[in-house]
Each structure stands twice: as structure tokens, then as C-alpha cells.
KEFI-551208 format. One line per 2 residues: number of its first residue (from 1); their letters; for each residue x, y, z of C-alpha. Coordinates in steps of 0.5 Angstrom, whole numbers. Layout:
<mikes>
NUM = A = X:Y:Z | ...
</mikes>
This chain:
<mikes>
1 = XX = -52:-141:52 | -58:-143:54
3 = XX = -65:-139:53 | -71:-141:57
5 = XX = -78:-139:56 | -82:-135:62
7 = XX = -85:-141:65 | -79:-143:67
9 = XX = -77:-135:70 | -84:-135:74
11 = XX = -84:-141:77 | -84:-148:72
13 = XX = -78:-152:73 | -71:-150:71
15 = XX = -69:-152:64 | -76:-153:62
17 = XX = -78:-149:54 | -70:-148:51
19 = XX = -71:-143:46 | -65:-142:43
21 = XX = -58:-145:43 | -51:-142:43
23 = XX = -50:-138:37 | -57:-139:33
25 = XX = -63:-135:33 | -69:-136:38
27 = XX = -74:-141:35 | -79:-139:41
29 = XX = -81:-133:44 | -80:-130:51
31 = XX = -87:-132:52 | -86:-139:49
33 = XX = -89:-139:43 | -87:-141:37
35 = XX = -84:-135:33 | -86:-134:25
37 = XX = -81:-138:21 | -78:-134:16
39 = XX = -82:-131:9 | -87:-133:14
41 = XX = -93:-128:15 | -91:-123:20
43 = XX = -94:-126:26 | -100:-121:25
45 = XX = -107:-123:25 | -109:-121:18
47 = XX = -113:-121:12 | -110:-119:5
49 = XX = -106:-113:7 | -111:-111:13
51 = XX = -106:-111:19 | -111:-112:26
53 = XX = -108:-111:34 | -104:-115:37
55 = XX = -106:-112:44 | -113:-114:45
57 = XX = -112:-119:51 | -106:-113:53
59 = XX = -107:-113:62 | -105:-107:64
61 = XX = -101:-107:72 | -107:-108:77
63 = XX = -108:-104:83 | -106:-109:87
65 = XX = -98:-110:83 | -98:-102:85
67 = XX = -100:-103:92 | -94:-109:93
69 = XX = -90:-104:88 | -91:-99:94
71 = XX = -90:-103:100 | -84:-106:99
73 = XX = -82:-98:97 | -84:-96:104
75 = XX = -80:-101:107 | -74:-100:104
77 = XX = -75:-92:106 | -77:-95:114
79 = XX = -71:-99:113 | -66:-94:111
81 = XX = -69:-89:116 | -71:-83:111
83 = XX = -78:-79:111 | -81:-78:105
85 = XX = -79:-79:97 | -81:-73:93
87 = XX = -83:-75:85 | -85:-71:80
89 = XX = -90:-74:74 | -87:-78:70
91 = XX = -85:-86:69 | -83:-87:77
93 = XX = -90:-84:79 | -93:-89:74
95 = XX = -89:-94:77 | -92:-93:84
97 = XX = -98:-89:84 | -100:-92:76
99 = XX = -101:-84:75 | -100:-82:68
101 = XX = -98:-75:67 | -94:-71:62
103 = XX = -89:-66:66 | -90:-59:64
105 = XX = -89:-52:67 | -95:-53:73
107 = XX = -93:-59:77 | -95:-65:78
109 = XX = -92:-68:84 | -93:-73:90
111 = XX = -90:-74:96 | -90:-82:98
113 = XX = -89:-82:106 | -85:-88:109
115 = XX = -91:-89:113 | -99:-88:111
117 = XX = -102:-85:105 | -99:-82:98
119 = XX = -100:-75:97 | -102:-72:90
121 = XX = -101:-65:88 | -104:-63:82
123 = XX = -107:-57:79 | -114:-56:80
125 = XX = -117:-57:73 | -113:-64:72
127 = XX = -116:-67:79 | -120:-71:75
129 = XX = -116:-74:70 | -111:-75:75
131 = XX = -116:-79:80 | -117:-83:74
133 = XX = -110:-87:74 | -109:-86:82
135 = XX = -108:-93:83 | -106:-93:91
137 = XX = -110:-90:96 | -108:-83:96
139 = XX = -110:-76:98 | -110:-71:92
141 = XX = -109:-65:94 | -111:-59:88
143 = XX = -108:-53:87 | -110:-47:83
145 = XX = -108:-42:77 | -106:-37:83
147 = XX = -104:-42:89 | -96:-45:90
149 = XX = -95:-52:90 | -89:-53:93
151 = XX = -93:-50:99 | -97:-55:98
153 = XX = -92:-61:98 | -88:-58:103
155 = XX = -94:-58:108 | -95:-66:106
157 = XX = -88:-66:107 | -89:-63:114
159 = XX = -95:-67:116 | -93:-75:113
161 = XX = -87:-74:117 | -86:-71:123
163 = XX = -82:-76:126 | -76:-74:122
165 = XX = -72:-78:116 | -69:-74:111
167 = XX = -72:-74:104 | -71:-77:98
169 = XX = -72:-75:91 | -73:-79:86
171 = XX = -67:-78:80 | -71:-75:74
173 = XX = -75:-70:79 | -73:-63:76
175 = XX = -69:-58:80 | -72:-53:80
177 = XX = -78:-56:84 | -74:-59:89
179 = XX = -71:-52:91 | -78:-49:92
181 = XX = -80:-55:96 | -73:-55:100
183 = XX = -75:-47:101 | -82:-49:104
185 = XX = -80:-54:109 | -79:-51:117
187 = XX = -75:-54:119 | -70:-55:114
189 = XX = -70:-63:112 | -64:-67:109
191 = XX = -64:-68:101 | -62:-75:99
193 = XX = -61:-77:92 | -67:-83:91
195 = XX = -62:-87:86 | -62:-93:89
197 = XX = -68:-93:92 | -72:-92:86
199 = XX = -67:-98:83 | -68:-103:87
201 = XX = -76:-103:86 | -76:-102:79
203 = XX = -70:-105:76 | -73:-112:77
205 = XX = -80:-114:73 | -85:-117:75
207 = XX = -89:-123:71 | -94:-118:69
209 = XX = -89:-113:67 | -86:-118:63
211 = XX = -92:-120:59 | -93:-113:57
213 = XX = -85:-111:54 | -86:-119:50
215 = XX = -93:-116:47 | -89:-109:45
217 = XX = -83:-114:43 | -88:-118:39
219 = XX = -92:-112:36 | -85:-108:34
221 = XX = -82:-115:30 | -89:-116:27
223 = XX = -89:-108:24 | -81:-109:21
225 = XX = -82:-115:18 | -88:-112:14
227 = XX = -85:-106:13 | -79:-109:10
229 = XX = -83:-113:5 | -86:-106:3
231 = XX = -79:-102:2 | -78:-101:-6
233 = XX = -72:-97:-10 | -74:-90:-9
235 = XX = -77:-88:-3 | -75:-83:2
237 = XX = -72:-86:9 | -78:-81:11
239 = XX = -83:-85:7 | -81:-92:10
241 = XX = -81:-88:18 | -88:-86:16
243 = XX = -89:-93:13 | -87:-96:21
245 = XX = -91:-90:25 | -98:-93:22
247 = XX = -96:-100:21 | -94:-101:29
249 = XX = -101:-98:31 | -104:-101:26
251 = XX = -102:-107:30 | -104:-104:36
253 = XX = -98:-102:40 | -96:-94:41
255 = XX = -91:-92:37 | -85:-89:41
257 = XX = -81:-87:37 | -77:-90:29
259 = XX = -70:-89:27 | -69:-91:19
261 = XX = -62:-90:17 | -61:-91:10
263 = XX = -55:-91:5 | -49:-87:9
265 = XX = -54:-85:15 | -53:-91:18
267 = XX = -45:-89:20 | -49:-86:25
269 = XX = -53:-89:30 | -58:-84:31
271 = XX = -58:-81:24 | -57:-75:20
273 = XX = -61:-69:17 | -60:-71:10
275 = XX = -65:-74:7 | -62:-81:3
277 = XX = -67:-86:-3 | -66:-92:-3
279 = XX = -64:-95:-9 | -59:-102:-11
281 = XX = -54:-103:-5 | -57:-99:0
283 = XX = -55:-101:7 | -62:-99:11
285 = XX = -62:-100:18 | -69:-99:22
287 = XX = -68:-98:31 | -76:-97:33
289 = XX = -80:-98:39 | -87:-99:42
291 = XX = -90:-99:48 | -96:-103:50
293 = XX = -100:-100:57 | -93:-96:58
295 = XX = -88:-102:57 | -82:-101:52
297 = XX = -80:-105:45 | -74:-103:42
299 = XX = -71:-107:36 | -66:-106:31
301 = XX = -65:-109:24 | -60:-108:19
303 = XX = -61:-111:12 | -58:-109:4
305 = XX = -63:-107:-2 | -61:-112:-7
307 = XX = -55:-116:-8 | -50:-115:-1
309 = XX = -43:-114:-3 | -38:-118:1
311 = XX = -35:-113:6 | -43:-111:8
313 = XX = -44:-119:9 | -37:-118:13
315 = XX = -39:-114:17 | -47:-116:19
317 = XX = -44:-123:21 | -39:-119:26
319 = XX = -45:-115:28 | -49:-122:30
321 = XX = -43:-126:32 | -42:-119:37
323 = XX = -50:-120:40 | -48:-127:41
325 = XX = -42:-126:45 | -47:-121:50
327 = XX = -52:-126:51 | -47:-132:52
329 = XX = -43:-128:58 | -49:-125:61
331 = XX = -49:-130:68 | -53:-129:75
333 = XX = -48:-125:78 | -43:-122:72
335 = XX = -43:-115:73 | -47:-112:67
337 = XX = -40:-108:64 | -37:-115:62
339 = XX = -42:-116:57 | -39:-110:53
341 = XX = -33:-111:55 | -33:-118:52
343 = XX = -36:-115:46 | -32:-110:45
345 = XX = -25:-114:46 | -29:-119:39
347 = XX = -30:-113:36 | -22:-111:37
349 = XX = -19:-118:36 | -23:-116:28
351 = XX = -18:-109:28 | -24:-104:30
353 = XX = -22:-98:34 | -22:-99:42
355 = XX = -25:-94:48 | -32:-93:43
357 = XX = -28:-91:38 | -29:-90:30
359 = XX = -30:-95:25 | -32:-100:31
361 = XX = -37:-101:37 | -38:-93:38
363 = XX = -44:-94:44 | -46:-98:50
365 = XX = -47:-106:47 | -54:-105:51
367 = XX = -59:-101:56 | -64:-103:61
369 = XX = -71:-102:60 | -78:-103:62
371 = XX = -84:-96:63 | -77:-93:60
373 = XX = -74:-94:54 | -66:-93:57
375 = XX = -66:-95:65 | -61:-98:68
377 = XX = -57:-102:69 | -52:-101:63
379 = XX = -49:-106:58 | -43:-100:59
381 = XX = -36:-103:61 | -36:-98:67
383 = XX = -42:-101:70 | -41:-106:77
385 = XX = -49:-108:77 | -49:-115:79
387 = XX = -54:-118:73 | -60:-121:77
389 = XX = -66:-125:75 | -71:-120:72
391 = XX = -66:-116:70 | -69:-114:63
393 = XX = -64:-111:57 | -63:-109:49
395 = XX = -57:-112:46 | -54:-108:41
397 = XX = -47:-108:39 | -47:-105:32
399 = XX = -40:-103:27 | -41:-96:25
401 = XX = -36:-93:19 | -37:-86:18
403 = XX = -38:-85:10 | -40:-91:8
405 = XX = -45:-95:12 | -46:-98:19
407 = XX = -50:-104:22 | -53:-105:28
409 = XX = -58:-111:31 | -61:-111:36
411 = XX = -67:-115:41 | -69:-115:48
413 = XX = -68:-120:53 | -69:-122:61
415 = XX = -64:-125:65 | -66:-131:69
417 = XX = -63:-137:73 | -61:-140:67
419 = XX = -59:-135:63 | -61:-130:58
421 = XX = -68:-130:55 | -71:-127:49
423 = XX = -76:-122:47 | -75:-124:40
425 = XX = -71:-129:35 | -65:-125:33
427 = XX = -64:-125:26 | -63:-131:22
429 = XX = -58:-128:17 | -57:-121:12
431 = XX = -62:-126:8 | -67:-127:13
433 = XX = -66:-120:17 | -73:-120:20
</mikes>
């Protein structure tokens, strides 16, 4: 296995930047830079204690990316001969009008045509936050607190349209927005399902997008290796949670989201209600997230309080050997459910449990992610998906036993003609987690 840097995915030559070889930890980042050595400082800027942003020089995605973004959508509806694409806000209305919006019960929707102009519909009062991000020429057209906009979208529907072409929605769009537009429409249209469509855009990241979940990754990693310096004998799982919240933002990522599973809790991959205290021999597994102008990290690290005993040494160096594996079978061209297979089969030849069983691997070894933190494709043993250049993917196979303990590693990765290339180093050892 072979991991090169970015330079050689957008343009260097092949083979350039190797960052890591079969069966070690990265010594470089997906960036190419020199990754902290271990005990090193955290990779942060700081002075003393006093952690400083890692985003500062961050771009977020550029007017002319969403307009690219749009037109090879708008080509591919013209190809397929459909009308329109009805998406709702959220993380693929970002993605090709570089509006941000949270959903809510007033909709927020667009109407993206296969010829001309977007159409936005908004309520009234929010008009000017959503011009704000409007990244793509567009029409806005406001509705107001006693107006339908479902109205207003079909209406667009009709008028962008006209020609004919079925309507396709994108997959997360809520149904009962889809019903009260479909209601509007005279005449009626055919309703398709967008999946693939959206997919085919999105599953395969730029070079800027790509910058963006490396500095995510790079901010994340910093954060858990100052928090693993801070967990003392005593505190509660909810203190070094909160310890992880400021300490990402101190860093100048957006914190997403922290799982801190400790003690027995960490037989769960997401956890329990009940509070644990680390003491001596407390297994503390750590999965958090940041997002930097909208892309995701997502890592995990597991590491023993104390002195490990030998059937936890056991079981971490499975773990690793499993994120190993993954990143040894990921190929151009290999269908994305091989890589939990062949992880799943290591695991079994091991005597843990088969079909994501327990005491074993219990979920898929990986997911796709980019603006969200799960996308497809999947690293799930039923999924066909052909593993393409730009692809990117967590890897994190963990051995979960229910009453005891369970370990997970995980870091993020992007596929390339050479091969897998990492976000981040993975994990040198139970005594070097970090």
C-alpha cells in the first residue's frame, strides 16, 4: 500500500510525495506536510497553553466552483432529459447555490431548471440573509407569513420548464414539501428520485474541497492530542466532552459533534446514558468531528488510562491492523463494499462474530463524507460503488464487547490513481494514540 500526497492527485506527477507504506502510520499529511512526531506539540500555534486558530488562511468554495458545480448539473438533467431538480436547504443546496440555511417548518427551497436561472424561494424576512451566500445567478422570490410557497415553486417549476422533462428531487428534501408542490403543478409532472444525480456531482471532491476537510482533519487531530494530555484520574466522560468542544474552537474549527466513551461505554459505538469516571485501566475512546466553511473531519482514537493489560493491547492492535487492511484493498475500480468485507473476514479469522455481530466489528468499516459528515458511498459490504479518484472516506473498523470495553480507530482518507491518501497519520500505537 501506497499513500500519496495531494500534489500528486491534482496534477504532480504519479508517485510523487509517498506518505506512508503498508502497514505503518503516515509520516505526512494529505497535504504533504510533515505531520507532528509523537510527544511533539499538537500541531497547533501556541504559546504556553494558549491554543490559536488553524483556519486563518481557510478559502471558503468560490463563486466560480459553484457555477462549475451547476453547470455540469444542469448538464447531466439535459443529458437525461429531465426538468427541473426541486432541493430543499440544506448541505446539497450549499453545495450548488452556496446557500446556507438551516431547515425549519417555513421553507426554504430552490428550483434549479435544466436550462437558465435558479429560482429561490424564502420567506420574506430571510430574503436578505439568503442573498447573502447566493452564490449563482438566481432569482429570490420571497413569500410572506400568510402566502403558499409551494405556490411559488410550482409556478417556477411551470415557468422554467415548459418544454417538459420530469422533476427530480433531490433525496433528503422533506416529503411533505414534495406533496404540496406536486399538488400545485398543472399539469402534473413525473417525480424522480435525484439520488444519482446529486451523486454523480458530488461524490467526487475538488482540490478546494479538499483543502478544506485536510484543514478540518488537521484541526480535529490537533484538538485530541491536547485533550489527551489533559484527561486526569477522576473526571467525568461530560468534562473531557466539553474539554473537546472548546478546544476544537479554540483551534478554529466548528465544532460538529463529540462521542467520549469511557469505561464500558465504549462497547457502544455511540455510547450510553450512564455517566463513567475515568480512573486506572479506563478504556477512553474519543470519535469527534469539525467542520471548516462547511467540510467535515471525523476521527476516532482509543487509548487506556494507566497501564493497558494485555487482552486490551490485544485487541487495539487488531483494530489498527483492520484500518490497515481497508486501506490496502481500496483500488480504483473496487467496489466499495470489498474493503468491509476484507475487514470483516480478518476480524472472523480472529474468532469474532460474523454478519456485524457481537463481540466483533458491528457497523460498516467506513462512510463517505465531504459537507456531510456520512454520504455515500459506503464502506458496507453491500455496496457495488466503484472506488473512483476523488472519493473521499473514513476508515473505522472498531471490536466492540458489550460489558467490557470497545476500541475504534478512525481517519479519513481520498482515493487517487495511486491509491488511498490520508487525511491524517494513523495511530502509532496503544502508547502513541495520538
Amino acid at each position: 500500500m501506497t499513500l500519496l500526497s495531494r500534489r500528486g492527485f491534482v496534477g504532480a506527477a504519479a508517485g510523487a510525495g509517498v506518505i506512508a507504506g503498508a502497514g505503518g502510520a503516515s509520516g505526512r499529511t494529505a497535504t504533504g506536510a510533515a505531520a507532528p512526531a509523537a510527544g511533539s506539540p499538537d500541531g497547533a500555534k501556541h504559546t504556553g497553553d494558549t491554543l490559536k486558530s488553524l483556519t486563518a488562511a481557510a478559502q471558503p468554495i468560490g463563486a466560480q466552483e459553484h457555477n462549475a458545480r451547476l453547470a455540469k448539473l444542469q448538464g447531466l438533467m439535459q443529458r437525461r432529459k429531465l426538468g427541473a431538480l426541486l432541493v430543499e436547504s440544506g448541505s446539497s443546496l450549499e453545495y450548488f447555490t452556496g446557500i446556507h440555511w438551516r431547515r425549519s417548518e417555513r421553507t426554504t427551497a430552490a428550483v434549479i431548471p435544466a436550462e437558465g436561472a435558479v429560482v429561490v424561494v424564502t420567506p420574506y424576512f430571510e430574503e436578505p440573509s439568503i442573498r447573502e451566500t447566493l452564490k449563482v445567478t438566481g432569482e429570490v422570490r420571497p413569500w410572506k407569513e400568510d402566502e403558499n410557497p409551494f405556490l411559488l415553486l410550482a409556478d417556477a417549476l411551470r415557468g422554467h420548464t415548459a418544454s417538459g422533462g420530469s422533476l427530480a428531487v433531490e433525496p433528503t428534501t422533506r416529503y411533505f414539501i414534495i406533496r404540496r408542490v406536486t399538488d400545485a403543478l398543472r399539469p402534473p409532472r413525473e417525480v424522480v428520485p435525484a439520488d444519482d444525480l446529486v451523486d454523480a456531482c458530488r461524490r467526487i471532491k475538488s482540490p478546494a474541497e479538499l483543502a478544506l476537510m485536510q484543514t478540518a482533519n488537521d484541526v480535529t487531530l490537533a484538538a485530541l492530542r491536547h485533550v489527551h494530555g489533559k484527561v486526569q484520574l477522576g473526571m467525568q466522560s461530560s468534562e473531557i466532552e466539553a474539554l473537546m468542544v472548546a478546544t476544537t474552537e479554540r483551534l478554529g474549527g466548528s465544532h460538529e459533534f463529540s462521542l467520549v466513551l469511557v469505561n464500558e461505554a465504549s462497547a457502544y459505538p455511540h455510547g450510553s446514558v450512564k455517566p463513567q469516571t475515568v480512573h486506572n485501566g479506563s478504556v477512553i475512546l474519543i470519535d469527534t468531528g469539525c467542520t471548516v466553511h462547511g467540510y467535515q473531519s471525523d476521527i476516532s482514537r482509543t487509548w487506556v488510562v494507566g497501564e493497558p493489560s494485555a487482552r486490551q493491547r490485544e485487541i487495539w492492535g487488531t483494530v489498527k491492523r483492520g484500518q490497515e487492511i481497508a486501506l490496502e484493498t481500496a483500488k480504483i475500480g473496487t467496489p466499495a463494499g470489498a474493503i468491509d468485507k476484507a475487514v470483516r473476514a480478518f476480524y472472523e479469522q480472529k474468532g469474532w462474530s460474523q454478519n456485524y455481530g457481537l463481540p466483533g466489528l458491528s457497523h460498516r468499516t467506513g462512510h463517505g463524507i465531504g459537507l456531510d459528515g456520512h454520504e455515500s458511498p459506503y464502506l458496507v459490504r453491500s455496496d457495488s460503488t466503484a472506488l473512483e479518484a476523488g472519493m473521499c472516506f473514513s476508515d473505522e473498523p472498531g471490536i466492540y464487547i458489550p460489558g467490557e470495553f470497545g476500541v475504534r480507530l478512525e481517519d479519513c482518507w481520498v482515493m487517487t490513481a495511486a491509491g488511498p491518501q490520508l487525511f491524517t497519520p494513523l495511530a502509532r500505537s496503544l502508547a502513541q494514540p495520538i
